[in-house]
N, C-alpha and C positions, 0 to 999 in steps of 0.2 A: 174759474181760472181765467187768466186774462189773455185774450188771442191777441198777435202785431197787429190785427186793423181795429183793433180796439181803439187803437190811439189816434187821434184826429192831426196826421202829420203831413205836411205836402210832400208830394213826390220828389224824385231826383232833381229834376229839373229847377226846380226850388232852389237846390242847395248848391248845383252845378253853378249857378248865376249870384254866388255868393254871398246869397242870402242866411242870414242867422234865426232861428227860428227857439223860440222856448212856449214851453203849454204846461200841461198841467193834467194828472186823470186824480183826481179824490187830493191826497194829501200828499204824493209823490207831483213832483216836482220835475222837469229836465229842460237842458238847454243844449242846443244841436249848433256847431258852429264847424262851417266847412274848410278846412284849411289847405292849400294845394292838393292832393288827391286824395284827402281825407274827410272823413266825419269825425266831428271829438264830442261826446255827446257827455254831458254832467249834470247829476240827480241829486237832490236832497231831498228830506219829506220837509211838512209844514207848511207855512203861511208867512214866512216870512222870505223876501228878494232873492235872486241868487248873488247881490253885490252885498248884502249883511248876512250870510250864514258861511258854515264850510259845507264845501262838496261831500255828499257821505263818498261815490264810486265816481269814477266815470272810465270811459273808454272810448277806442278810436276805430272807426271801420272802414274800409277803400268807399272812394264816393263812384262808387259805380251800382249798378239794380241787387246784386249778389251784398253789397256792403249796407244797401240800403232796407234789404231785407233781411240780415242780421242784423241791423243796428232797432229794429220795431224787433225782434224775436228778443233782445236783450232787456230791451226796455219793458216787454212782456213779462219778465224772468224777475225784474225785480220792481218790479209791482207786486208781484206775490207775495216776493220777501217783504218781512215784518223789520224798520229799523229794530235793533236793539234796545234802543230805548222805549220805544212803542212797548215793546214784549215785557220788559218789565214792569212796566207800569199798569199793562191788561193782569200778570199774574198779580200784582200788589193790590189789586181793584179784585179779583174773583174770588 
């Protein structure tokens, strides 16, 4: 299972200085964009851009320590999760 410091992400201060920040852990995808006193973070899986796909989820968190540590516990959360298309393609494969 995947812990929040799993993810190789800069601290607050990073994002307080309006910095934009996107990575990557395996096939999941995100991009963290800090908007007046927010975080807006947006996921897809794959390999390809987040300017050529659609967002599968995203969501918004207070850009304070408390928003910045629910926003790695979310991203935590759906690493786990299998997209849908992933899932059927593993049952059509097994």
């Amino acid at each position: 299972m995947a812990k929040p410091n799993d993810f190789d992400i800069p601290r607050l201060y990073y994002f307080i200085s309006k910095n934009i920040f996107t990575g990557s852990r395996k096939d999941l995808n995100f991009r963290i964009v800090p908007e007046e006193d927010e975080l807006r973070v947006t996921i897809w899986h794959g390999f390809i851009c987040s300017e050529l796909t659609e967002p599968e989820a995203s969501a918004v968190f207070p850009l304070s320590n408390e928003g910045h540590e629910e926003m790695l516990r979310w991203l935590a959360v759906q690493y786990e999760a299998k997209p849908a298309e992933q899932t059927e393609q593993t049952e059509v494969q097994a």
